[in-house]
C-alpha positions, 0 to 999 in steps of 0.5 A, a space after each residue: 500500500 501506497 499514500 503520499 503527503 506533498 507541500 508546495 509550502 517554501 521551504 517545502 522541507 518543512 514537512 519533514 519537522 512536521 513529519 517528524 521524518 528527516 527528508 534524507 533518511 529511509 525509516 521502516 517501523 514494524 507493525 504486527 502485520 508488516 513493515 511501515 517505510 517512510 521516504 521522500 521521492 523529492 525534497 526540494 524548497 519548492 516541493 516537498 513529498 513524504 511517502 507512506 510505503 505499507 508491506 503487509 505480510 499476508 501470512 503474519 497477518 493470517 497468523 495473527 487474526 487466526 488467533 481470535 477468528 479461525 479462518 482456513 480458507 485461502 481468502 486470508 492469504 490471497 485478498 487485496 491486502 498487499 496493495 489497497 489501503 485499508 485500515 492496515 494503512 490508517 494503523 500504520 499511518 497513525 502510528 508513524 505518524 502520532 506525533 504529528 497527528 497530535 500536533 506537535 513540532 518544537 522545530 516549527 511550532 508556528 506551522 502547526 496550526 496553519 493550513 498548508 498547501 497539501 496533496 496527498 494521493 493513493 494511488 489503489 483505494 478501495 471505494 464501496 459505493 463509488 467515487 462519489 463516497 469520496 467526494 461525499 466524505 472529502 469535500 466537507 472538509 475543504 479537500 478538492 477531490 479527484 477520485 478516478 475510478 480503476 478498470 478492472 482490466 485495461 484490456 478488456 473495457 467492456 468490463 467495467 470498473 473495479 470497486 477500487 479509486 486512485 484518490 488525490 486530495 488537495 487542499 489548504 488544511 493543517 497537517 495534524 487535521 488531515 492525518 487524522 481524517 486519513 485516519 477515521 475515512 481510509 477504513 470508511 470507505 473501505 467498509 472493514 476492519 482487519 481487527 475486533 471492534 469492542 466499546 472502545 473504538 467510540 473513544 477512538 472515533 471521538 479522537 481521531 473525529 473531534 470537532 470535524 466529524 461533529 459537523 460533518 454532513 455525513 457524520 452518521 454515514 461515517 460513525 456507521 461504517 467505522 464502527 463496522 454497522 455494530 448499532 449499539 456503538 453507532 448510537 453511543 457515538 452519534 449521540 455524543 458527536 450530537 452533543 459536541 456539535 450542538 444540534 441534532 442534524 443529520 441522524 437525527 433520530 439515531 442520535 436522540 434514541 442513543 441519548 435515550 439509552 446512552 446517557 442519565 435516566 432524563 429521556 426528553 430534554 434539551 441537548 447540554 450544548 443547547 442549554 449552556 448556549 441558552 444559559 450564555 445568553 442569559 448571562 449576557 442579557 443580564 449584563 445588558 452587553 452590548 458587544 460581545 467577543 466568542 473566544 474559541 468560536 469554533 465553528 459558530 454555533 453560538 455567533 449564530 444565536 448572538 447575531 440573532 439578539 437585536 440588542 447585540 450591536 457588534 459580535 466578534 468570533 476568534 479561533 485558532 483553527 483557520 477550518 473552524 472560522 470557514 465553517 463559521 463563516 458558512 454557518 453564518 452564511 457571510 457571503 450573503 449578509 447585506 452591508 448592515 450585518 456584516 458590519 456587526 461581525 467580525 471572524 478572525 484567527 488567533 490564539 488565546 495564548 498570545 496577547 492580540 488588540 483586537 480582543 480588546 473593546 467588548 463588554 462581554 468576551 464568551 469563554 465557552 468550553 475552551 479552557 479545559 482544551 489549553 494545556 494547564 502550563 500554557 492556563 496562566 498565559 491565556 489568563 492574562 490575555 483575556 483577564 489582563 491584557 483585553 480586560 473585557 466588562 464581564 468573562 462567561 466561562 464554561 466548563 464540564 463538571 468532571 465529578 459530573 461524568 460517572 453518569 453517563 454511560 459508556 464514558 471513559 475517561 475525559 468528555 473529549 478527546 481533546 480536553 487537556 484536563 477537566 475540572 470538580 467544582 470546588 477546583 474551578 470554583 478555587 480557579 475562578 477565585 484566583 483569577 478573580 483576585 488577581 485581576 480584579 473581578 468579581 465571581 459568580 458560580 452556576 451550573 447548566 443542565 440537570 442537577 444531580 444531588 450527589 455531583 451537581 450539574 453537567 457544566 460548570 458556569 462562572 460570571 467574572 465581572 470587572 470591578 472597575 467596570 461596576 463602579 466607574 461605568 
C-alpha cells in the first residue's frame, strides 16, 4: 500500500519537522502485520513529498487474526491486502505518524496550526459505493477531490470498473487535521476492519473525529461504517458527536434514541450544548452587553444565536483553527449578509495564548468550553490575555463538571478527546477565585443542565465581572 503527503509550502522541507521524518533518511517501523517505510521521492524548497510505503505480510497477518477468528480458507492469504489501503494503512499511518497527528513540532511550532498547501494521493483505494463516497466524505472538509475510478482490466473495457479509486486530495488544511481524517475515512470507505471492534473504538472515533466529524454532513454515514454497522456503538457515538456539535442534524433520530439509552435516566430534554448556549445568553442579557467577543468560536454555533439578539450591536468570533472560522463563516452564511450585518461581525484567527488588540473593546468576551482544551502550563498565559491584557466588562466561562461524568454511560475517561484536563467544582470554583483576585473581578458560580444531588450539574458556569467596570461605568 501506497499514500503520499506533498507541500508546495517554501521551504517545502518543512514537512519533514512536521513529519517528524528527516527528508534524507529511509525509516521502516514494524507493525504486527508488516513493515511501515517512510521516504521522500523529492525534497526540494519548492516541493516537498513524504511517502507512506505499507508491506503487509499476508501470512503474519493470517497468523495473527487466526488467533481470535479461525479462518482456513485461502481468502486470508490471497485478498487485496498487499496493495489497497485499508485500515492496515490508517494503523500504520497513525502510528508513524502520532506525533504529528497530535500536533506537535518544537522545530516549527508556528506551522502547526496553519493550513498548508497539501496533496496527498493513493494511488489503489478501495471505494464501496463509488467515487462519489469520496467526494461525499472529502469535500466537507475543504479537500478538492479527484477520485478516478480503476478498470478492472485495461484490456478488456467492456468490463467495467473495479470497486477500487486512485484518490488525490488537495487542499489548504493543517497537517495534524488531515492525518487524522486519513485516519477515521481510509477504513470508511473501505467498509472493514482487519481487527475486533469492542466499546472502545467510540473513544477512538471521538479522537481521531473531534470537532470535524461533529459537523460533518455525513457524520452518521461515517460513525456507521467505522464502527463496522455494530448499532449499539453507532448510537453511543452519534449521540455524543450530537452533543459536541450542538444540534441534532443529520441522524437525527439515531442520535436522540442513543441519548435515550446512552446517557442519565432524563429521556426528553434539551441537548447540554443547547442549554449552556441558552444559559450564555442569559448571562449576557443580564449584563445588558452590548458587544460581545466568542473566544474559541469554533465553528459558530453560538455567533449564530448572538447575531440573532437585536440588542447585540457588534459580535466578534476568534479561533485558532483557520477550518473552524470557514465553517463559521458558512454557518453564518457571510457571503450573503447585506452591508448592515456584516458590519456587526467580525471572524478572525488567533490564539488565546498570545496577547492580540483586537480582543480588546467588548463588554462581554464568551469563554465557552475552551479552557479545559489549553494545556494547564500554557492556563496562566491565556489568563492574562483575556483577564489582563483585553480586560473585557464581564468573562462567561464554561466548563464540564468532571465529578459530573460517572453518569453517563459508556464514558471513559475525559468528555473529549481533546480536553487537556477537566475540572470538580470546588477546583474551578478555587480557579475562578484566583483569577478573580488577581485581576480584579468579581465571581459568580452556576451550573447548566440537570442537577444531580450527589455531583451537581453537567457544566460548570462562572460570571467574572470587572470591578472597575461596576463602579466607574
Amino acid at each position: 500500500m501506497l499514500l503520499t503527503i506533498s507541500t508546495t509550502h517554501r521551504p517545502a522541507t518543512d514537512l519533514g519537522y512536521l513529519l517528524h521524518k528527516h527528508p534524507d533518511r529511509v525509516q521502516e517501523f514494524a507493525q504486527s502485520f508488516g513493515t511501515a517505510t517512510v521516504l521522500y521521492p523529492e525534497a526540494g524548497e519548492d516541493r516537498c513529498t513524504a511517502a507512506l510505503l505499507l508491506e503487509v505480510d499476508p501470512v503474519r497477518l493470517a497468523r495473527r487474526l487466526g488467533r481470535s477468528t479461525p479462518d482456513f480458507s485461502l481468502a486470508q492469504y490471497v485478498n487485496d491486502r498487499s496493495y489497497a489501503a485499508s485500515s492496515l494503512l490508517g494503523v500504520a499511518l497513525a502510528d508513524v505518524f502520532s506525533t504529528a497527528r497530535s500536533g506537535i513540532c518544537k522545530a516549527r511550532p508556528e506551522l502547526v496550526e496553519r493550513a498548508l498547501p497539501l496533496e496527498i494521493t493513493v494511488p489503489v483505494l478501495p471505494c464501496r459505493g463509488g467515487a462519489e463516497i469520496a467526494h461525499r466524505l472529502f469535500e466537507p472538509l475543504g479537500w478538492r477531490v479527484a477520485a478516478t475510478p480503476i478498470a478492472l482490466d485495461e484490456r478488456f473495457p467492456e468490463w467495467g470498473d473495479s470497486r477500487y479509486v486512485r484518490l488525490v486530495l488537495t487542499g489548504d488544511v493543517r497537517l495534524a487535521d488531515a492525518l487524522a481524517q486519513l485516519h477515521v475515512l481510509l477504513p470508511v470507505l473501505d467498509e472493514s476492519k482487519h481487527y475486533w471492534q469492542g466499546p472502545d473504538e467510540v473513544d477512538k472515533l471521538l479522537r481521531s473525529g473531534g470537532d470535524w466529524l461533529a459537523a460533518h454532513p455525513e457524520r452518521t454515514l461515517i460513525t456507521r461504517r467505522y464502527l463496522g454497522r455494530r448499532g449499539r456503538l453507532a448510537q453511543v457515538a452519534l449521540a455524543r458527536l450530537a452533543e459536541l456539535d450542538g444540534q441534532v442534524a443529520d441522524g437525527a433520530a439515531d442520535a436522540e434514541r442513543a441519548a435515550e439509552e446512552a446517557r442519565q435516566p432524563e429521556e426528553r430534554r434539551l441537548p447540554l450544548n443547547a442549554q449552556r448556549h441558552d444559559a450564555v445568553l442569559q448571562v449576557l442579557a443580564e449584563l445588558g452587553a452590548r458587544s460581545v467577543i466568542d473566544l474559541g468560536c469554533g465553528p459558530g454555533q453560538l455567533l449564530d444565536r448572538l447575531l440573532q439578539v437585536p440588542t447585540i450591536e457588534r459580535v466578534a468570533g476568534c479561533d485558532v483553527s483557520a477550518r473552524s472560522l470557514q465553517q463559521a463563516a458558512r454557518r453564518l452564511h457571510v457571503d450573503r449578509m447585506t452591508e448592515r450585518q456584516a458590519g456587526r461581525l467580525e471572524l478572525f484567527q488567533g490564539a488565546l495564548t498570545y496577547e492580540d488588540p483586537r480582543f480588546a473593546g467588548y463588554d462581554a468576551a464568551v469563554l465557552m468550553e475552551v479552557v479545559e482544551h489549553v494545556d494547564p502550563p500554557r492556563l496562566a498565559a491565556l489568563e492574562h490575555v483575556v483577564l489582563g491584557v483585553a480586560r473585557p466588562g464581564a468573562v462567561v466561562v464554561t466548563t464540564p463538571n468532571r465529578e459530573y461524568n460517572v453518569l453517563y454511560e459508556g464514558l471513559s475517561g475525559m468528555r473529549h478527546p481533546d480536553h487537556r484536563f477537566e475540572w470538580d467544582r470546588a477546583e474551578f470554583a478555587a480557579w475562578c477565585a484566583r483569577v478573580g483576585a488577581a485581576y480584579g473581578y468579581a465571581v459568580e458560580l452556576r451550573g447548566v443542565g440537570e442537577v444531580d444531588d450527589t455531583h451537581g450539574a453537567p457544566t460548570q458556569l462562572a460570571i467574572l465581572t470587572r470591578k472597575e467596570a461596576t463602579t466607574d461605568e
